[in-house]
C-alpha positions in Angstrom: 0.0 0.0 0.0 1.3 3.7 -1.1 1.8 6.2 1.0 1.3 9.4 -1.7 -1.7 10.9 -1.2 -4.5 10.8 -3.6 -4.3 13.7 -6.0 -7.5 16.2 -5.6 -10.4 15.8 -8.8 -9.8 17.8 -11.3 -11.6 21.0 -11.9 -13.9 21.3 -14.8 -13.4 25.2 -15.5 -14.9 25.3 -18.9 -18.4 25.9 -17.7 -17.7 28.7 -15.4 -15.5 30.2 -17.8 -18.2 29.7 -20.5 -20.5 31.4 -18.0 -18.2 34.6 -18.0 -18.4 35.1 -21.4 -22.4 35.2 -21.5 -22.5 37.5 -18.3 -22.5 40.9 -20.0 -25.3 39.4 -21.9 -27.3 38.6 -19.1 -26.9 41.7 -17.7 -28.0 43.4 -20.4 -31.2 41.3 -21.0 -32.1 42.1 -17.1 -31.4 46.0 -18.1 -33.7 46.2 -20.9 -36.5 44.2 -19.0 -36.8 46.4 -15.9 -36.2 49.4 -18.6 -39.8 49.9 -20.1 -40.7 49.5 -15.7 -38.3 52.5 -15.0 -39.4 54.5 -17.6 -43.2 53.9 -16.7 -42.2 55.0 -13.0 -40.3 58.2 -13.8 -43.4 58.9 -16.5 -45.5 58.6 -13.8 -43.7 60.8 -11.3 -43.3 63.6 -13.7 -47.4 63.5 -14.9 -47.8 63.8 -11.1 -45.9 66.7 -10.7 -47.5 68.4 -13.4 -50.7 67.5 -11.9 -49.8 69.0 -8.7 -48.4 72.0 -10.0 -51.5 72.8 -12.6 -53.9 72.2 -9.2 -51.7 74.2 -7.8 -51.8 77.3 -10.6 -56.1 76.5 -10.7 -55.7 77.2 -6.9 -54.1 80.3 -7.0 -56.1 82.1 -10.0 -59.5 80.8 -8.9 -58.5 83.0 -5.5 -56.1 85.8 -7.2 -56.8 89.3 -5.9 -55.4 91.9 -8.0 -55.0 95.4 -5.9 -54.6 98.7 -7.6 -54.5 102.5 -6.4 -56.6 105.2 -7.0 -57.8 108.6 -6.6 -61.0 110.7 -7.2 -62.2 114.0 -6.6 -66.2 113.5 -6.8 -67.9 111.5 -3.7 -70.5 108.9 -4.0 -73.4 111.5 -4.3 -71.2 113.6 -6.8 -70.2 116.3 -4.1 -66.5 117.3 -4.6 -64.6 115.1 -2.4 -61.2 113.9 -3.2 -59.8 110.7 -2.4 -57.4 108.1 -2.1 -58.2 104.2 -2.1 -56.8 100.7 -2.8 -59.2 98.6 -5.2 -59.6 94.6 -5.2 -60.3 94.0 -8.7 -59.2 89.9 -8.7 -61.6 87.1 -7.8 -60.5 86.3 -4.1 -59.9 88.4 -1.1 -56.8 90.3 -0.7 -54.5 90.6 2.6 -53.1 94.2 2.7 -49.6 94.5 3.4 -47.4 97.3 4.0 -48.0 100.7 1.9 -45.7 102.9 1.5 -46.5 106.6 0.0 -43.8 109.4 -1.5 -44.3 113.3 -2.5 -41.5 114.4 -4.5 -39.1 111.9 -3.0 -40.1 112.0 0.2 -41.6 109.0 2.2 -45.2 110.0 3.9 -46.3 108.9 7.5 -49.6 109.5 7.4 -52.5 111.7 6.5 -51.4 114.6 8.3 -48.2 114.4 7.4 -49.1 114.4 3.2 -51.0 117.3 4.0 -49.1 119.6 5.2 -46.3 118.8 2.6 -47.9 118.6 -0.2 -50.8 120.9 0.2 -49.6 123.8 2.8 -52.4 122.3 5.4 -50.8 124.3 8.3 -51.9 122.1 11.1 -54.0 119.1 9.3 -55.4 118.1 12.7 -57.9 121.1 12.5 -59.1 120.2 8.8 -62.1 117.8 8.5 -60.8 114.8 6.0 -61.5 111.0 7.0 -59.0 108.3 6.7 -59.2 104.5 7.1 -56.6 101.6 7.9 -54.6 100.5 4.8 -52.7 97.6 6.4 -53.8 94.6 7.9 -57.1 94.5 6.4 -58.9 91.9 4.2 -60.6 93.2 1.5 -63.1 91.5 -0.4 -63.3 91.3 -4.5 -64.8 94.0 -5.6 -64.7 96.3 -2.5 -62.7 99.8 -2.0 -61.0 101.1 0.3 -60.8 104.7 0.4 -57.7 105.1 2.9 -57.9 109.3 2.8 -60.7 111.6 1.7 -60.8 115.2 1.6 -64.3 117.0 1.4 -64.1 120.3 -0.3 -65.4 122.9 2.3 -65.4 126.8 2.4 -62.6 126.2 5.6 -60.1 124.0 3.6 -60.8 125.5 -0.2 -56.9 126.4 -0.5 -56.1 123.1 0.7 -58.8 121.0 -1.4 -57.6 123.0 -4.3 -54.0 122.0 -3.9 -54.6 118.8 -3.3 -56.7 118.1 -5.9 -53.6 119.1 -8.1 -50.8 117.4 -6.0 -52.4 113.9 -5.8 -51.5 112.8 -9.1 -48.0 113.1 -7.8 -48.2 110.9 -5.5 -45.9 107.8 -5.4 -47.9 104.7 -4.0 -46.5 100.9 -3.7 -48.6 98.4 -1.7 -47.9 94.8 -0.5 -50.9 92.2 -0.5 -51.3 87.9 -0.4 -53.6 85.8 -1.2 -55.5 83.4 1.4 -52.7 80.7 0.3 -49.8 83.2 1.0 -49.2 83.9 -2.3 -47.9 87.5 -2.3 -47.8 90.4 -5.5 -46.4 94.1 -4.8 -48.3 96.9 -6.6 -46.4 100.0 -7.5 -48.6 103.4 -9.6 -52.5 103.1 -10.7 -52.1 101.1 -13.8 -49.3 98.9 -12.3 -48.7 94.9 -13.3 -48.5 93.2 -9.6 -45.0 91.5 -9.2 -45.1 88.7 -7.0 -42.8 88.4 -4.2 -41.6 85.8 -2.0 -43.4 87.8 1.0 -44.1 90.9 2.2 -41.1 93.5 2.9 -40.5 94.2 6.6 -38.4 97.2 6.3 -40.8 99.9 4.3 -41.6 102.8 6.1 -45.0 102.4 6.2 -47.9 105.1 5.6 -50.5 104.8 8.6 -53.6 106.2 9.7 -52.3 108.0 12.9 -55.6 108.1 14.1 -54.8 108.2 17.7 -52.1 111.1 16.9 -54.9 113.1 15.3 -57.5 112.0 18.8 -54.2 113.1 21.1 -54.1 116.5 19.6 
């Protein structure tokens, strides 16, 4: 009896190595089978994104107010009363935003303040003229709001007069949004709105000043 070891079986490499050869193949065939299934699945994340976004677009316009400025010097019953106001003409309500106002480059306050620059009011605080909030407010499609107004009296002629001529030289931009945020700056009376990320935080805004007109 020998003492050499048995030699190991031999290796059959010819199938393996056929096996290689075919691999890129196979690969290949796997590829173009889950193909047509990838393409279906980007196709149908990119027809839901254009859904979204088009619901999104119907959302907005079906609830798109559209602000603009304006001014008048004849009252509701035709009396001479001059006037200035901030319009919803869209289809939804509008959120009123800042507003800033500007007489021959400078930035107004308030009522009073436009007054006496533009119109040689004196002290405005003895003049009779109404004036409503401009910020803050909601204002429905279709509704005005008539922020300052001037009646024409035999007291203030000089001033009604002068305003009546300065007005149109006013300088107006006003911030609104829409119920869904969306947000559109308005600058002039015949102004495109240009929408804006949000409203600005650093205009020096025109206000009422009611309570400085009740403290006298």
């Amino acid at each position: 009896m020998s003492d050499t070891p048995d030699a190991p079986p031999a290796v059959n490499t010819a199938i393996p190595t056929r096996l290689l050869r075919y691999l890129p193949f196979l690969t290949a065939a796997h590829f173009l089978i889950g193909l047509p299934a990838l393409i279906a699945s980007l196709a149908l994340a990119y027809f839901a994104f254009v859904q979204a976004d088009a619901t999104r677009k119907m959302q907005t316009g079906g609830v798109m107010p559209f602000v603009t400025f304006g001014t008048s010097n004849v009252g509701d019953k035709g009396e001479a009363h001059i006037s200035l106001s901030l319009t919803n003409n869209g289809v939804g309500p509008a959120i009123l935003g800042p507003v800033e106002i500007w007489y021959e480059g400078q930035n107004i306050a308030g009522p009073g303040e436009l007054l006496n620059t533009c119109c040689d009011a004196g002290d405005a605080n003895r003049l009779a003229f109404s004036t409503s909030p401009s910020t803050g407010i909601a204002v429905r499609p279709g509704e005005e709001v008539r922020f300052l107004g001037l009646p024409r009296t035999p007291e203030n002629e000089a001033v009604w007069q002068a305003f009546n001529r300065e007005r149109w030289k006013l300088k107006l931009r006003a911030c609104y949004c829409s119920i869904y945020q969306d947000c559109w700056i308005t600058e002039g009376m015949q102004a495109i709105p240009k929408p804006v990320a949000a409203c600005p935080a650093n205009w020096k805004r025109y206000s009422e000043d009611a309570a400085r007109r009740l403290g006298g």
